[in-house]
C-alpha atoms as one frame of an Amber mdcrd trajectory, in Angstrom:
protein
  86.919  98.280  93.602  85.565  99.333  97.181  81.986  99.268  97.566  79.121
  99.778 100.389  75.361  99.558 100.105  72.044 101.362 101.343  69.013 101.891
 100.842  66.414 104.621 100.319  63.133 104.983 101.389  60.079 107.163 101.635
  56.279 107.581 102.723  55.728 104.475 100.480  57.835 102.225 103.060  56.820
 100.981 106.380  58.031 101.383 109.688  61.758  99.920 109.413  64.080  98.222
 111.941  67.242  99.723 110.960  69.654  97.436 112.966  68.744  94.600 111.034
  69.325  96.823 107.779  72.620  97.166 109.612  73.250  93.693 110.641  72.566
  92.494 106.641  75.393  95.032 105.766  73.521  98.060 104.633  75.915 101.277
 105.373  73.980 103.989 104.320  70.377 105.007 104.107  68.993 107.696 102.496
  65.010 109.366 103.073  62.790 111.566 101.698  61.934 114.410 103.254  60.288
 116.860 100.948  59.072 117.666  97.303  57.970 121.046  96.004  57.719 124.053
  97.425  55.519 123.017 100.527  55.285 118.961 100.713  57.082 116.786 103.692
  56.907 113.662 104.367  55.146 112.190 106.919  57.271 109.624 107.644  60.182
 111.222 107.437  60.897 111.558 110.590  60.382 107.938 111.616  63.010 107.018
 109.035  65.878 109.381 109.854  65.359 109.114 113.313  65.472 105.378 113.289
  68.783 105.112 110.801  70.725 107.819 112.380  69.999 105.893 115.699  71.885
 102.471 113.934  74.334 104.190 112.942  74.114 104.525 109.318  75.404 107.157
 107.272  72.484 109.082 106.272  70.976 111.818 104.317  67.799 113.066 102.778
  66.269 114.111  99.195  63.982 116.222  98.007  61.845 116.003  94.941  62.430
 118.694  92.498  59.755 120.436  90.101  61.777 122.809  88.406  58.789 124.676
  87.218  58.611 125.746  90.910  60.588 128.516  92.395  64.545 126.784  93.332
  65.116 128.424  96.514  60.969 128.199  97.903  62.014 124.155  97.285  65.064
 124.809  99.000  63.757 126.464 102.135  61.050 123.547 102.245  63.576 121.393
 102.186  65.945 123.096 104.651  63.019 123.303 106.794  62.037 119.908 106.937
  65.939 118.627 107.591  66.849 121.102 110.087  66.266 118.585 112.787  68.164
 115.738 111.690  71.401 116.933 109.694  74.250 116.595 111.204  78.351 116.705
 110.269  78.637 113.482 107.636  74.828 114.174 106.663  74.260 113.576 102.887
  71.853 116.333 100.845  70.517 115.062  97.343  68.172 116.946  94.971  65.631
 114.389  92.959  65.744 115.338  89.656  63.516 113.460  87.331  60.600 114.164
  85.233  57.618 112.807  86.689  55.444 110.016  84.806  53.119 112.477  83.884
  55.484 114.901  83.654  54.059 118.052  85.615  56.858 119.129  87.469  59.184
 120.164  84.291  55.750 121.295  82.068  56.664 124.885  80.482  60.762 124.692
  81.353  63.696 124.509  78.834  66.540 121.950  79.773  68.513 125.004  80.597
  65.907 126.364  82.676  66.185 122.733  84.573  69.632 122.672  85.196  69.731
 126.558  86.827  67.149 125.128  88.842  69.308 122.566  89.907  72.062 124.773
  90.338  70.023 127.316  92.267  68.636 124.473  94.403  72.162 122.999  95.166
  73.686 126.360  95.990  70.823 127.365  98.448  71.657 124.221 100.290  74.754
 123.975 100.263  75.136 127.611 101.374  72.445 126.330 104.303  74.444 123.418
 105.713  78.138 124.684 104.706  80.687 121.545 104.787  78.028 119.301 103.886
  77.844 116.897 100.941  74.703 118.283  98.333  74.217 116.234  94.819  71.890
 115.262  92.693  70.050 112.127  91.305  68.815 111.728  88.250  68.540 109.301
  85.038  70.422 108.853  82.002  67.695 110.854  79.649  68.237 113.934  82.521
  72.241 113.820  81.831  72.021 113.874  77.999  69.172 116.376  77.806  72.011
 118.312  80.208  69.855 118.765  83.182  72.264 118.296  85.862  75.307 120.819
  86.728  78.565 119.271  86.192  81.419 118.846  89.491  78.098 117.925  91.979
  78.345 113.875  93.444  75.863 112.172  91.232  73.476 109.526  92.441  72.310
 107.307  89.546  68.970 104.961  89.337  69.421 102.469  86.402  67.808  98.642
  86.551  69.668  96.160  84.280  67.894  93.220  85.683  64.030  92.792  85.504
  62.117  92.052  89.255  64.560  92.080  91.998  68.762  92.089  92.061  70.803
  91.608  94.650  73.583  93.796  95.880  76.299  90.990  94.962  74.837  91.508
  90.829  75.133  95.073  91.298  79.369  94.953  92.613  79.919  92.839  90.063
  78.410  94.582  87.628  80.994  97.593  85.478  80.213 100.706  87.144  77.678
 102.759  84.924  79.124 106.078  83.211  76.203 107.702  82.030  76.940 110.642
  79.405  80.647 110.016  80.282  80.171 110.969  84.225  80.926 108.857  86.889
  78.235 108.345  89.470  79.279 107.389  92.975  76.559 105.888  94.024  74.341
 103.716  91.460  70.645 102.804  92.539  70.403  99.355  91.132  66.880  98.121
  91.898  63.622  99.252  93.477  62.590  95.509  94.135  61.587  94.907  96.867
  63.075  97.867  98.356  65.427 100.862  96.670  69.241  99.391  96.443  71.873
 101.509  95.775  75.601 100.681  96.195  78.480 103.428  96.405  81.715 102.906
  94.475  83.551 104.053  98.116  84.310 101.607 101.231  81.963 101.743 104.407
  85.102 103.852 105.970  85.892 105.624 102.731  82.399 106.565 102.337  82.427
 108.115 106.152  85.221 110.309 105.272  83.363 111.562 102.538  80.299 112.602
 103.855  82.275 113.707 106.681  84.294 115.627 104.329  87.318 114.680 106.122
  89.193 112.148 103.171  92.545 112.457 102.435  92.914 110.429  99.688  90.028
 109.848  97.553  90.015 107.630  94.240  90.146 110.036  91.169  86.424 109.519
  88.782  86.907 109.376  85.271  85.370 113.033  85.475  88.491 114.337  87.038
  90.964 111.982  85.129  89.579 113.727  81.782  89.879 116.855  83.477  92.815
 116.624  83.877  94.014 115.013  80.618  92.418 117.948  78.974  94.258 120.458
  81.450  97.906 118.898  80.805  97.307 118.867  77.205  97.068 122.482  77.384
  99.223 123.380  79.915 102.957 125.106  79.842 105.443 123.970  81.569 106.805
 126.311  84.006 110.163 126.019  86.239 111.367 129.201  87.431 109.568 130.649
  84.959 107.772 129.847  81.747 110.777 127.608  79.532 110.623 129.047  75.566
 111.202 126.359  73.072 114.331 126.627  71.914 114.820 127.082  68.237 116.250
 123.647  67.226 112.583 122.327  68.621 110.497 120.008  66.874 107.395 122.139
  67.154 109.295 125.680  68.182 107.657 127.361  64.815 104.160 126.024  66.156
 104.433 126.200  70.121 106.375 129.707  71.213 106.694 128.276  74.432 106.702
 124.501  75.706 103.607 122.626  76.430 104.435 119.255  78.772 104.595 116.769
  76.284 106.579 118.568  73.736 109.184 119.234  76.991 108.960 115.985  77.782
 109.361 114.243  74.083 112.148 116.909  73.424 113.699 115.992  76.632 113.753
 111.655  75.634 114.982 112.715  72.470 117.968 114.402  74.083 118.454 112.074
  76.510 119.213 109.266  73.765 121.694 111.371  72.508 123.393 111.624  75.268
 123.803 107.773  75.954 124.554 107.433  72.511 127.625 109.824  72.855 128.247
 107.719  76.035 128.723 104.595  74.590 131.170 105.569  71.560 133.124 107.524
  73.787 132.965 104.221  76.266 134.059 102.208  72.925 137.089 104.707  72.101
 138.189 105.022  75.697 138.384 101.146  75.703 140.592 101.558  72.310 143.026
 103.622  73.502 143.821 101.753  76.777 144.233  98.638  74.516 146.724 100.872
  72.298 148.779 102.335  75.399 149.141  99.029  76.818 151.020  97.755  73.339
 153.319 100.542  74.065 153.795  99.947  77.707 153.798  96.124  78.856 152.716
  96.988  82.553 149.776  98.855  81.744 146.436  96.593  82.445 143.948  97.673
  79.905 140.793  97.019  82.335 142.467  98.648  85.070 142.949 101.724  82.593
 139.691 101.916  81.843 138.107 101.228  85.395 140.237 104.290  86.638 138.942
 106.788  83.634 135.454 105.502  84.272 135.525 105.698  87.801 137.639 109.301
  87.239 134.708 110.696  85.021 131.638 109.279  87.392 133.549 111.216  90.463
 133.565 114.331  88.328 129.944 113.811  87.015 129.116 113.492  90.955 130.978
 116.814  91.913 128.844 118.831  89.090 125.878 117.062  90.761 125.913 117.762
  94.212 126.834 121.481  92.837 123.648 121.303  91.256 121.487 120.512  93.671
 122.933 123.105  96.261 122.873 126.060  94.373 120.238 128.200  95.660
């Protein structure tokens, strides 16, 4: 699988020099920029500035408390960003209970995640064509915090002190309450590490929003699954089982695998007709020629086969031009 990896950083890091980031093979960085409803951060200027200038693929987070109003946080956040974002700029809301948790004191897990939704929607309706999505931990997806179809950023350290990015690619990609993050912060030692499960150039389409043909999660491939399973087969129309159908008393009209399993079924039978009428053909050509010394039985058989294949062709090609 494709990879890339970044970085993130915040007040808590120092001045950094971004084309070296580059030149050790870091693609994307991402900075804070704001947390509640008023708070930037001071240096997050110095950051973006300095990676958008290497030539990273960037983007910015805020800090959520979802005990706050979601679209005062928004604004603050807008606010702060303004400046910087630009077409293939990444948005991502921080959502994570705090140590002493504060910023989710006196809110329901479903009051969290219309927070997040609220918060996500405000933004994305503020930088339209832009990528917005969320971080957050693996207590914050089973409590059901986060909003479902949003590009999930998620922090999880397998390996005590520092890791390196090589660990992390190596490493099965994490799937979290079944969801498939695309990018996985690995470490915070001695700087935050993520990787994303996208190439450097795949990873530029993205946040570009200008892919054409983007690796399916195992969110979508379940989606999917779950959709076919239901689904009726239509072709010119919705197709009613007929009454000789397996499952016709059961399924009024055809879902896609009954079509499908009714349609092998049939299919066998055909070839099976095929062959003992092959067998008898070959029987009577070995009974004419008895009867008629200058008859080749082969030859016999060639000509019906090739007779019957012409005919097959004819209904064919009428098939396929009738409008």
């Amino acid at each position: 699988m494709d990879t890339c990896r970044g970085v993130d950083v915040s007040v808590y890091q120092s001045a950094q020099n971004w084309t070296a980031r580059k030149d050790e093979g870091v693609v994307f960085a991402f900075v804070k920029a704001s947390e509640g409803e008023h708070t930037h951060d001071p240096r997050f200027a110095q950051h973006i500035t300095g990676a958008i200038a290497a030539g990273l693929v960037t983007g910015a987070y805020h800090f959520g408390w979802p005990n706050q109003n979601a679209r005062t946080e928004a604004a603050n956040y807008v606010a702060a960003v303004r400046p910087h974002a630009r077409p293939g700029f990444v948005h991502w809301l921080d959502l994570e209970r705090r140590s002493d948790g504060a910023n989710y004191a006196g809110v329901t897990a479903a009051g969290i995640k219309a927070y997040a939704t609220a918060w996500i929607t405000a933004v994305q309706a503020a930088f339209p064509g832009h990528r917005v999505g969320v971080y957050t931990s693996g207590s914050d997806l089973a409590a059901g915090h986060a909003p479902a179809g949003v590009p999930l950023w998620y922090p999880a350290y397998p390996w005590k002190g520092a890791a390196t990015y090589a660990q992390a690619e190596a490493h099965p990609r994490p799937a979290p309450s079944g969801r498939s993050p695309l990018f996985w912060q690995f470490t915070s030692t001695p700087l935050d590490r993520s990787i994303c499960y996208l190439g450097e150039s795949a990873l530029r389409a993205w946040a570009a929003g200008t892919e054409t043909d983007m690796p399916l999660t195992a969110d979508e491939i379940a989606k999917i699954a779950t959709a076919s399973a239901k689904a009726v087969l239509t072709m010119d129309g919705v197709i009613a089982a007929p009454a000789d159908a397996s499952d016709a008393k059961t399924n009024k009209y055809w879902a896609l695998q009954s079509y499908i399993k009714d349609t092998n079924a049939r299919l066998r039978a055909v070839q099976a007709t095929e062959a003992a009428q092959a067998a008898v053909i070959a029987q009577l050509a070995s009974a004419i020629a008895k009867f008629d010394q200058n008859i080749d039985p082969a030859a016999l058989v060639a000509s019906i086969t090739a007779a019957i294949e012409t005919a097959v062709s004819k209904v064919v090609v009428h098939l396929d031009t009738t409008p």
